[in-house]
C-alpha positions as CSV (number, residue, x, y, z in Angstrom):
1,X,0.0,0.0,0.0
2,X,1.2,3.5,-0.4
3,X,2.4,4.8,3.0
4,X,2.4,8.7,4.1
5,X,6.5,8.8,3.8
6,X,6.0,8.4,-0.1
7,X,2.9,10.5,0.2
8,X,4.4,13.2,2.2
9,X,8.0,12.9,0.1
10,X,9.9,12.4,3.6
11,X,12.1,9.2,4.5
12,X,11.3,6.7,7.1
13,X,13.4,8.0,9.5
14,X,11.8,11.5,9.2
15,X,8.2,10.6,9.8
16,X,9.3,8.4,12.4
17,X,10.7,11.2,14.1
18,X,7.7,13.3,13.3
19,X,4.9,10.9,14.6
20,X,7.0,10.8,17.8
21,X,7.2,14.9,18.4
22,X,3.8,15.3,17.7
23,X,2.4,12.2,20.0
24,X,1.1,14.6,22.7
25,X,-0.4,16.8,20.3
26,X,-2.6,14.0,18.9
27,X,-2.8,12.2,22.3
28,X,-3.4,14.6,24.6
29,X,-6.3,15.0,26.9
30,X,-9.1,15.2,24.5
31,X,-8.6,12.0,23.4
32,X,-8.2,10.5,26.6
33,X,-11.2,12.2,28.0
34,X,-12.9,10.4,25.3
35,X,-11.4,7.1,25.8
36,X,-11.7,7.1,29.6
37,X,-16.0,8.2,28.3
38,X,-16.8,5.9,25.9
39,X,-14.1,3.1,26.2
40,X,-12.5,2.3,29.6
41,X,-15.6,1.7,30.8
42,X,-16.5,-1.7,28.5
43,X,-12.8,-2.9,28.5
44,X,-11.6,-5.6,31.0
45,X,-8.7,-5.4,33.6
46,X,-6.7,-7.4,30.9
47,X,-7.7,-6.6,27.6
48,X,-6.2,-7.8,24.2
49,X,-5.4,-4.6,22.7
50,X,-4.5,-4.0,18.4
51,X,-3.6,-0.7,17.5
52,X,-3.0,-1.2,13.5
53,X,-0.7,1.1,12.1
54,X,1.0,1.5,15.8
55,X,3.7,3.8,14.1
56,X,6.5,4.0,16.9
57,X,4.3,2.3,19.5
58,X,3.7,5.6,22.0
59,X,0.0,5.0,22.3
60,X,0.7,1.3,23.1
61,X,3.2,2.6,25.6
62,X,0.5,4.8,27.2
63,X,-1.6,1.8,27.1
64,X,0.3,-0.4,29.0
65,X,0.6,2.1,31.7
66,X,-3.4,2.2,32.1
67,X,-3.5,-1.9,31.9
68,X,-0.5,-2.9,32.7
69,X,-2.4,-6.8,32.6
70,X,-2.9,-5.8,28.6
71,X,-1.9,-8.1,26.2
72,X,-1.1,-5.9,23.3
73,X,0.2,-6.2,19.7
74,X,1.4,-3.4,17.4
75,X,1.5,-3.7,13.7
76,X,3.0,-1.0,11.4
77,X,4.5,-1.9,7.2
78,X,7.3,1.1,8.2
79,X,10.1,-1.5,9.5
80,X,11.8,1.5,11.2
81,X,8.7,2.3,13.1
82,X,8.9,-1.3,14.4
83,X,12.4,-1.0,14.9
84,X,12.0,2.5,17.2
85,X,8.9,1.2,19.3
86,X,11.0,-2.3,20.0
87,X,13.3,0.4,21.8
88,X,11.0,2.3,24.1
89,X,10.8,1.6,27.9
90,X,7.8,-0.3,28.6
91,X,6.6,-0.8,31.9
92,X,3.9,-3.7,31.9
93,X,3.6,-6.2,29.7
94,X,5.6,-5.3,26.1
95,X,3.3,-5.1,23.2
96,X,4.3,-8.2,20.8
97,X,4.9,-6.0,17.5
98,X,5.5,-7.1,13.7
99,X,5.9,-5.4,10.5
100,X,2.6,-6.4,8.7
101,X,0.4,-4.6,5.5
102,X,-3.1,-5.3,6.8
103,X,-4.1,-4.8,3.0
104,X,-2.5,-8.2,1.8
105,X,-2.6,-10.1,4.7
106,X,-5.0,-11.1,7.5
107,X,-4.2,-10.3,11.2
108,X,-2.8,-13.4,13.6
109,X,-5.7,-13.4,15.3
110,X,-8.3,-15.8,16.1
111,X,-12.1,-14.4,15.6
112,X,-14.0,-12.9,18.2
113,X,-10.8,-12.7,20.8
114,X,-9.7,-8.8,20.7
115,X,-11.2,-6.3,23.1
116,X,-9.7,-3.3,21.3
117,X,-8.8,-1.8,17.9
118,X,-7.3,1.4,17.6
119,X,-6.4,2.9,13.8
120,X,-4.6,6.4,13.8
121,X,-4.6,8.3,10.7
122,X,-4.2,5.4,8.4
123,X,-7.3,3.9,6.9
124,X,-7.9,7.4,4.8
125,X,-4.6,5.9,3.1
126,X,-5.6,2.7,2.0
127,X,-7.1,2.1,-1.8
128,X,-9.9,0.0,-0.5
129,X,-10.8,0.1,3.5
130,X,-13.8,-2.0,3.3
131,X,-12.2,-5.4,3.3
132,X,-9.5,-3.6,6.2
133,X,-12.7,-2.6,8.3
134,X,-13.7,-6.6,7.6
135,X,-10.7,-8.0,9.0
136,X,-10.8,-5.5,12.2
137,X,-14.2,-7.0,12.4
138,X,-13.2,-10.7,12.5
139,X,-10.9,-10.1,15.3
140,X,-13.2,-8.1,17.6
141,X,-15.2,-9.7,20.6
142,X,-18.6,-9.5,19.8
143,X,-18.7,-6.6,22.6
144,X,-15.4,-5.2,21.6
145,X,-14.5,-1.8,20.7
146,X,-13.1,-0.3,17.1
147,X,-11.6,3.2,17.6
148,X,-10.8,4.7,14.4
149,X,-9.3,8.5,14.8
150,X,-8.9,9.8,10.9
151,X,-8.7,13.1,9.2
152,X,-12.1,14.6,7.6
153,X,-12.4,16.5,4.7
154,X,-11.6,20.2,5.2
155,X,-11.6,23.0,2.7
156,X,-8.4,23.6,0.6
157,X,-7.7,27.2,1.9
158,X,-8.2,26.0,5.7
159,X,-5.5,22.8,4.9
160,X,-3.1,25.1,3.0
161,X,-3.6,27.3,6.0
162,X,-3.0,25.1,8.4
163,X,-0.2,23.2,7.0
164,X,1.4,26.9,7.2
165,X,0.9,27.4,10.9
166,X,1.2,23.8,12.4
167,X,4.0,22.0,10.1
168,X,6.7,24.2,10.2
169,X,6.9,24.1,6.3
170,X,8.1,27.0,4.3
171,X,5.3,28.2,2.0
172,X,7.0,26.6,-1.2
173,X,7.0,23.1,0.6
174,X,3.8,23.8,1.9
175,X,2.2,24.9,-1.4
176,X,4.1,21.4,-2.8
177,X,3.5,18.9,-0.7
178,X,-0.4,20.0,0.4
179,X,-0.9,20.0,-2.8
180,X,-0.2,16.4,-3.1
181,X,-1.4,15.4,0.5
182,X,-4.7,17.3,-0.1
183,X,-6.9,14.4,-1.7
184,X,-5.3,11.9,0.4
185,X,-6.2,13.9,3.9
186,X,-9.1,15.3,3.0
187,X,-10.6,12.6,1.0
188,X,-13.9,11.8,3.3
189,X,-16.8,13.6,5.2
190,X,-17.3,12.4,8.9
191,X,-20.7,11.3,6.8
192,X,-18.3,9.1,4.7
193,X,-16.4,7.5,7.6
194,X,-19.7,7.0,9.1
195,X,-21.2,5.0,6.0
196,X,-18.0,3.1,5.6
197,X,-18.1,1.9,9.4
198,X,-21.8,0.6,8.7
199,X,-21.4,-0.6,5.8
200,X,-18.8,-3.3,7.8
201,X,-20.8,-3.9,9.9
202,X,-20.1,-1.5,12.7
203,X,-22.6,0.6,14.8
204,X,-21.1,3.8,16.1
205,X,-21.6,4.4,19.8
206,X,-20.0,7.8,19.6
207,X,-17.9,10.3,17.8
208,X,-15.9,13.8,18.6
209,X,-13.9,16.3,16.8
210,X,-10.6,16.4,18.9
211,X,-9.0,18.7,16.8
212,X,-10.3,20.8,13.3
213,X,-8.3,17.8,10.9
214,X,-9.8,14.9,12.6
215,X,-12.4,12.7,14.2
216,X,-12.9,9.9,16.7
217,X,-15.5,7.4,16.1
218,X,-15.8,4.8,18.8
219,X,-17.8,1.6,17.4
220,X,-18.8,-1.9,18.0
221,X,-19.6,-5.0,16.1
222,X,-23.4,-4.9,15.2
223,X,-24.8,-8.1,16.0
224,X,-27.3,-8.8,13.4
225,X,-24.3,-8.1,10.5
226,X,-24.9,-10.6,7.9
227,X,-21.8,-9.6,5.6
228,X,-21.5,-7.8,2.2
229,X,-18.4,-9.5,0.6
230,X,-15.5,-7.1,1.9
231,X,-13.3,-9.5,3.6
């Protein structure tokens, strides 16, 4: 799959380091104001944690602190982001973590025996995220919990704008490289993310805008799901 280095025009080791400045930024506490909300509160004391598309495994990390009885897995296709969240100090139980496309192969997980998804700014990448959303499904107890935290579509004078302010770019690379990001980004609506997460068979429990780029969407298997041919 296309990743957001050869998106974005930036080497591995570049986003690697720029996923790990901005972690508080995107993990702050909005987000764990919502989690603590609309998540803690249906996860057990030892939950079986994915978060697909860890990058360099800081949310796992923060994870583990909150359950340090988790049993969590990381997967990321950027080998160096593997390579720099095998390095962090982990207290609790280390997250087992693997270099893995989810868009060619299937998750090593048994059906029905994860209590917790999370997906950070990846799925907008992927050609097709139906048959993705299908596979999350699989894995999920039939009470667990899909978080997906994604951009939405903004206007292109707000992005530019934005990109100016918050990325340190000069306004050459800015102009450049949101031009190019732009459709990628901005490709849905929150209404699109919400059709795509019932069309696989997901009801949303909740949803916030944590920041003006992106959404949370906090959802659970729906029981009566009969399938539409996405896996």
């Amino acid at each position: 799959m296309a990743t957001h280095q050869t998106l974005s025009g930036v080497s591995d080791e570049e986003f690697v380091q720029r996923i790990a400045s901005t972690h508080p930024e995107r993990f702050g506490a909005n987000f764990w104001a919502v989690f603590e909300a609309h998540i803690a509160p249906a996860l057990p004391s030892d939950p079986v944690i994915i978060d697909l598309g860890c990058g360099p495994g800081l949310l796992l990390r923060d994870l583990g602190i909150r359950y340090p009885q988790a049993r969590l897995y990381g997967y990321d296709v950027t080998p160096a982001m593997i390579a720099y969240a095998q390095e962090l100090p982990i207290s609790g139980n280390k997250p087992a973590l693997a270099v893995l496309d989810v868009a060619t192969a299937p998750l090593p997980h048994e059906p029905g025996t994860v209590d917790l998804v999370t997906m950070n700014s990846v799925l907008h990448v992927l050609d097709e995220p139906l048959p993705v959303l299908a596979e999350i499904r699989r894995v999920l107890a039939p009470q667990g919990i899909f978080l997906l935290h994604d951009w939405i579509r903004m206007p292109l004078q707000a992005y530019l704008a934005w990109r100016l302010e918050r990325q340190g770019e000069g306004p050459e690379v800015c102009r450049q490289r949101g031009f190019r990001l732009f459709p990628v980004h901005c490709k849905y609506t929150a209404e699109d993310w919400q059709w795509l997460l019932n069309e696989a068979g997901f009801a949303i429990r909740s949803q916030a805008a944590l920041r003006p780029t992106h959404r949370v969407f906090v959802a659970t298997p729906t029981p009566s799901y009969a399938g539409r041919g996405w896996a």
